[in-house]
C-alpha positions in Angstrom: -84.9 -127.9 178.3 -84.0 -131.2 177.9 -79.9 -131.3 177.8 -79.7 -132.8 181.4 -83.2 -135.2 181.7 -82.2 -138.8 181.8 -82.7 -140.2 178.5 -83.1 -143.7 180.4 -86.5 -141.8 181.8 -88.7 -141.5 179.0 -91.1 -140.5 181.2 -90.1 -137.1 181.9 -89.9 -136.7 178.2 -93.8 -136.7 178.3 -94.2 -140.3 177.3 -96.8 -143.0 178.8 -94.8 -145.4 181.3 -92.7 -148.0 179.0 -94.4 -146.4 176.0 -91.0 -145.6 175.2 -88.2 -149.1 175.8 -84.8 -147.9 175.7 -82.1 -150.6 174.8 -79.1 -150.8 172.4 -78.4 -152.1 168.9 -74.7 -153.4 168.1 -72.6 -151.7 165.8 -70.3 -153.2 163.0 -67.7 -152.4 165.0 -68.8 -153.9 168.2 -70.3 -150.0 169.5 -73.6 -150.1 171.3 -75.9 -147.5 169.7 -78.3 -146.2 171.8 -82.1 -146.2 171.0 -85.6 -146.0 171.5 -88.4 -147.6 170.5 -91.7 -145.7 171.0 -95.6 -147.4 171.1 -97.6 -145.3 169.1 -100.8 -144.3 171.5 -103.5 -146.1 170.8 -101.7 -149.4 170.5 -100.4 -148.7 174.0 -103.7 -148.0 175.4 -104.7 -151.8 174.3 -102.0 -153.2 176.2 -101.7 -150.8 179.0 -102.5 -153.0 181.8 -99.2 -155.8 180.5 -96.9 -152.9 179.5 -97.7 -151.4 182.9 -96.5 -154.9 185.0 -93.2 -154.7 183.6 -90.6 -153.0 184.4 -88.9 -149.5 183.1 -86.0 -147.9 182.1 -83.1 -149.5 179.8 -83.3 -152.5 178.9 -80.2 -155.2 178.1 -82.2 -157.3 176.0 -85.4 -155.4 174.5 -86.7 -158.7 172.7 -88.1 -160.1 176.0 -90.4 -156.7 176.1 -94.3 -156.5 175.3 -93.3 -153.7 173.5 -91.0 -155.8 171.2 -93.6 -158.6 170.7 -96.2 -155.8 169.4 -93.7 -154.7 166.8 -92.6 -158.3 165.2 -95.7 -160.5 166.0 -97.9 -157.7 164.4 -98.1 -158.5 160.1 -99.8 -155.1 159.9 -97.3 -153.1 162.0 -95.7 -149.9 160.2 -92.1 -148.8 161.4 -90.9 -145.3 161.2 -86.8 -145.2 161.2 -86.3 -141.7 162.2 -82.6 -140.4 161.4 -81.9 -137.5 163.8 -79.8 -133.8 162.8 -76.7 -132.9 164.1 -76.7 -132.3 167.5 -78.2 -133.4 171.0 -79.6 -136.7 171.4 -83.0 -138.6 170.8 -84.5 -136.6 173.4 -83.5 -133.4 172.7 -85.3 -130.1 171.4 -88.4 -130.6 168.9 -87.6 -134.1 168.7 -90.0 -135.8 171.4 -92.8 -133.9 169.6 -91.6 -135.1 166.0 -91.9 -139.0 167.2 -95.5 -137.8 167.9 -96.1 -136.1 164.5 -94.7 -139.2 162.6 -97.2 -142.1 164.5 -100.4 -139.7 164.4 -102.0 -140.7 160.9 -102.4 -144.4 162.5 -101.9 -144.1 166.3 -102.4 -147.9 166.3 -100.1 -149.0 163.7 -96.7 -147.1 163.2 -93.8 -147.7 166.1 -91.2 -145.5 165.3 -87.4 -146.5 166.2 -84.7 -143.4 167.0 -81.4 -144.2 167.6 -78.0 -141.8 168.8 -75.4 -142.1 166.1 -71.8 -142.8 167.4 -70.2 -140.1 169.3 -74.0 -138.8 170.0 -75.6 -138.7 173.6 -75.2 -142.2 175.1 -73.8 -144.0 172.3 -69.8 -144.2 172.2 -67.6 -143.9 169.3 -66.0 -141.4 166.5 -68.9 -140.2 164.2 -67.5 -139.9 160.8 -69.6 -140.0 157.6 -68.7 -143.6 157.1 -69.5 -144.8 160.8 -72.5 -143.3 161.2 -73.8 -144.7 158.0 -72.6 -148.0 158.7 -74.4 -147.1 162.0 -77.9 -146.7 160.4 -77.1 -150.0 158.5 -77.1 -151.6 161.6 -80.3 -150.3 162.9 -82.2 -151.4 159.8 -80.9 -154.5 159.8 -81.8 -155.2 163.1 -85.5 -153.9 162.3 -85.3 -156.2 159.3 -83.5 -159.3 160.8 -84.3 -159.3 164.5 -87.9 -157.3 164.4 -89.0 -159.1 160.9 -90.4 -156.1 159.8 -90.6 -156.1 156.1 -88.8 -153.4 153.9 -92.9 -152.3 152.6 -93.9 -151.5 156.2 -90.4 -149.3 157.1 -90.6 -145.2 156.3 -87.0 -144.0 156.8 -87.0 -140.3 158.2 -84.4 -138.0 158.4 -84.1 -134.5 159.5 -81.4 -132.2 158.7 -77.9 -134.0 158.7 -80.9 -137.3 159.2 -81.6 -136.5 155.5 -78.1 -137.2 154.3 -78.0 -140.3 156.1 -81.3 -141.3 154.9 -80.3 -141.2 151.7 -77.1 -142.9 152.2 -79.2 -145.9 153.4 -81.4 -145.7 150.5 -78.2 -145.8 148.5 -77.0 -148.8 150.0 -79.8 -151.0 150.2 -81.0 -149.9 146.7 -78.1 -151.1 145.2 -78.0 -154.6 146.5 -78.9 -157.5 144.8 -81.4 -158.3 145.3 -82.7 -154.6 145.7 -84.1 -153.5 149.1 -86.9 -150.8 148.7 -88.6 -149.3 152.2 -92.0 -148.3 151.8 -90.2 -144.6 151.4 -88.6 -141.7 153.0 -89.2 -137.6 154.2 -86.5 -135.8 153.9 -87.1 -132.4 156.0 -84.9 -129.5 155.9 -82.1 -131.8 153.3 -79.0 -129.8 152.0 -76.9 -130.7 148.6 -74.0 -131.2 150.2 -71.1 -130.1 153.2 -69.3 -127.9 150.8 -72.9 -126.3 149.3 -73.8 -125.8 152.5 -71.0 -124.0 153.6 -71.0 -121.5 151.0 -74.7 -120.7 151.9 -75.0 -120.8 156.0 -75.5 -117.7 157.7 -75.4 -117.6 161.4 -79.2 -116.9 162.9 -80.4 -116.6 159.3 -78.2 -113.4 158.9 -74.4 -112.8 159.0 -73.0 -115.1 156.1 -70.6 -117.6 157.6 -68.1 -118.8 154.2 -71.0 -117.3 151.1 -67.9 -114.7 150.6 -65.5 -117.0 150.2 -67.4 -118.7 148.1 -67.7 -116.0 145.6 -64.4 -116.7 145.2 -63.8 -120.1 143.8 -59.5 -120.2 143.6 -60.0 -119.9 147.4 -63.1 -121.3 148.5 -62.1 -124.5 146.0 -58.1 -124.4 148.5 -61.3 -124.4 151.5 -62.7 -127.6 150.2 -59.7 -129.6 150.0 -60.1 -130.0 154.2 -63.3 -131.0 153.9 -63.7 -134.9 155.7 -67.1 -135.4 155.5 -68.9 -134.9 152.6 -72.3 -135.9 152.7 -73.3 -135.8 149.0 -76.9 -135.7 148.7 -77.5 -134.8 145.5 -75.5 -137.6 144.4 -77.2 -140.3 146.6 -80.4 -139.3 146.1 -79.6 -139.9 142.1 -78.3 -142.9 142.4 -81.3 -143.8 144.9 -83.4 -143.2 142.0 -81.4 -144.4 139.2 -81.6 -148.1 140.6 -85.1 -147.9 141.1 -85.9 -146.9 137.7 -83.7 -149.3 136.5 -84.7 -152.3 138.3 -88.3 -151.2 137.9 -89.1 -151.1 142.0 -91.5 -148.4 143.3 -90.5 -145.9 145.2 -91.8 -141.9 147.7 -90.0 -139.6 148.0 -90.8 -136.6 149.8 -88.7 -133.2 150.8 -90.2 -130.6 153.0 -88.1 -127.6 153.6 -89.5 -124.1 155.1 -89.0 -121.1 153.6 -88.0 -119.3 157.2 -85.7 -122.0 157.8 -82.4 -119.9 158.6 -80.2 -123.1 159.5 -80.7 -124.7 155.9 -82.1 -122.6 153.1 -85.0 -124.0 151.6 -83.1 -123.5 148.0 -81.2 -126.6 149.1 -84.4 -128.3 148.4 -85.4 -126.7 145.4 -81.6 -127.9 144.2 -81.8 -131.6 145.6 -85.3 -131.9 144.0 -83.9 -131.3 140.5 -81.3 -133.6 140.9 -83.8 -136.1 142.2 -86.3 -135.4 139.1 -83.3 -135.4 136.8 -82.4 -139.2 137.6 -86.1 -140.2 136.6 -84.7 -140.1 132.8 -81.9 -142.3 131.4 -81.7 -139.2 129.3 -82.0 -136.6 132.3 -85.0 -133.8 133.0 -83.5 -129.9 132.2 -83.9 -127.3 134.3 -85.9 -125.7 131.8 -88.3 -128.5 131.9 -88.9 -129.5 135.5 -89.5 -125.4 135.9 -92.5 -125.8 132.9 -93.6 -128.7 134.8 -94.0 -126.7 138.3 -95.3 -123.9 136.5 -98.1 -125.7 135.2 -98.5 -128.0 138.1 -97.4 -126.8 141.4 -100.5 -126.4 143.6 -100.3 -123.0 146.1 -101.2 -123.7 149.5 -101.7 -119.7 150.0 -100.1 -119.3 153.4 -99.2 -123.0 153.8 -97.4 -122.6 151.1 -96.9 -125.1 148.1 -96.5 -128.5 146.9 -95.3 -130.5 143.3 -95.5 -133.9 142.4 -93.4 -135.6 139.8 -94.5 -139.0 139.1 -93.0 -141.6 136.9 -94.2 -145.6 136.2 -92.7 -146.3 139.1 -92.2 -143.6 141.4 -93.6 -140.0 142.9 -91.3 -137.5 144.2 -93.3 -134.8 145.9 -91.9 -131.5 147.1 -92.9 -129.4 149.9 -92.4 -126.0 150.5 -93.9 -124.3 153.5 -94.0 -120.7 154.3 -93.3 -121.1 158.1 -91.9 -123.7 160.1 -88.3 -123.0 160.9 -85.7 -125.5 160.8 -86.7 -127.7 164.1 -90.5 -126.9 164.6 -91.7 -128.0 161.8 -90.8 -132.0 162.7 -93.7 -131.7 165.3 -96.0 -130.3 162.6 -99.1 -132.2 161.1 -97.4 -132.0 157.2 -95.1 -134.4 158.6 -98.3 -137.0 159.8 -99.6 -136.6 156.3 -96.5 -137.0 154.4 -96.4 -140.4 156.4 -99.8 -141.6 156.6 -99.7 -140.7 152.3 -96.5 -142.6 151.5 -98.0 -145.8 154.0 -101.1 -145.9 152.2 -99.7 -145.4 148.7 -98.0 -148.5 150.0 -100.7 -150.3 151.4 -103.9 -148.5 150.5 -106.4 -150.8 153.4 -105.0 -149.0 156.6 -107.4 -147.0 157.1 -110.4 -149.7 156.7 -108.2 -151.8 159.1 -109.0 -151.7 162.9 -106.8 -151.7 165.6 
């Protein structure tokens, strides 16, 4: 359990002392949004005797840290931006073990920065789909403006609900001028969007919640009227897309999804990935043809399960489908390291030569 641990106590989280710093990042609105940033492993052990000397717990100003100056003084340093799901905090459930999964491929290289929307654990506000995004914004910024960590060396990950916001950042900064591309972003366990998801939850995998309703489009269209929040993946992750091919900027994309994943059915995936392949073309990808694609393509994992690749000039989407992995486990699972470790050294293909 770990509802009632003291988030400001990394340490009984499992982590090394001050391998984890927490401290707070301002908000547009003036809201402190909790956060942590955590040392990947073997970094730490290199500088375990001056992390050791200071102190722990929360700090009010994290740049005066060891832990800070090992993220922006470092040019080679990777950054993993890691958008929670809905619920709990930055320590709870399989998410201590995720942090783990997502620095493992270069224990000496990738920090990864987590963060409590507003409204979420110790960070104080409304969460609406607006505030939190403007609420990611504001992390990456500060990763970008007070850590100086290049767009090439941040991965944004999201989880569940994480995913929609992920996107929404991709969105947003790839559609500034200049463009802002990160180095890319896995999306595991993504859905289409609030009112998709809707019609196709089922509580514990089993008893349909609204799918009904939904067979009923008069009424289940009345349903969606009241919906606030609308989280529109399939649209952002277009429009993601769409910009990049456009402007000509390279771009990773990867979606893992599990097949016994009773929270979000893995044929939100399958769904999102065509809208995502479909925005590689000014003229569109059909159905028809992504399905000729896979059919020639797709490479079966046997019990692992399967995986696709769609590559353009200047991008790859890849799609992963696993057999097993439930909705939470998975995030602690090595196909998480790899889909890292692959998008940082599409990126930057001398990490692994480098030493730490």
């Amino acid at each position: 359990m770990t509802w009632f641990k003291d988030l400001n106590v990394p340490e009984v989280f499992g982590f090394l002392r001050n391998q984890v710093t927490p401290f707070s990042i301002n908000s547009p609105s003036g809201e402190k949004l909790y956060a942590w940033h955590i040392l990947p492993v073997e970094l730490y052990r290199h500088n375990e005797a001056a992390l050791l000397s200071e102190s722990s717990g929360f700090t009010p100003d994290f740049t005066t840290k060891h832990a800070f100056k090992l993220l922006r003084n470092d040019p080679d340093a990777l950054l993993v931006i890691h958008m929670h799901g809905a619920a709990g905090t930055v320590g709870s459930g399989y998410r201590v073990p995720n942090y783990r999964a997502l620095s493992a491929g270069s224990p000496d290289k990738i920090h990864v920065l987590t963060f409590d929307y507003r409204g979420f654990g110790r960070s104080r506000g409304q969460p609406t789909e607006r505030s939190v995004c403007l609420d990611a914004v504001a992390v990456v910024e500060w990763a970008l403006r007070v850590a100086n960590v290049p767009p090439s060396r941040i991965l944004i990950f999201g989880q569940s609900l994480g995913t929609a916001v992920s996107l929404a950042l991709a969105e947003h900064f790839a559609l500034q001028s200049p463009p802002i591309v990160f180095a890319g972003h896995v999306l595991v366990a993504p859905f289409v969007d609030v009112a998709t998801l809707m019609a196709t939850y089922k509580v514990a995998g089993t008893i349909p919640l609204l799918s009904p309703v939904a067979n009923i489009p008069p009424f289940f269209n009345y349903l969606k009227r009241y919906i606030r929040d609308h989280w529109s993946s399939k649209d952002r992750i277009a429009d993601y897309i769409h910009a990049n091919e456009a402007n000509g900027e390279k771009y990773h994309l990867t979606i893992i999804h599990a097949e016994d994943d009773y929270d979000i059915p893995w044929t939100h995936s399958k769904e999102l990935y065509w809208h995502a392949v479909n925005a590689t073309r000014a003229t569109g990808v059909s159905r028809r043809e992504l399905e000729e694609a896979m059919a020639s393509g797709k490479k079966s994992l046997g019990a692992a399960g399967s995986v696709f690749e769609w590559r353009t000039e200047n991008g790859v989407v890849r799609e992963e489908i696993l057999k097993t992995g439930l909705h939470d486990v998975i995030m602690g699972n090595p196909i998480v390291t790899l889909a890292v470790i692959r998008i940082f050294t599409a990126v930057h293909p001398d990490i692994d030569t480098r030493e730490g």
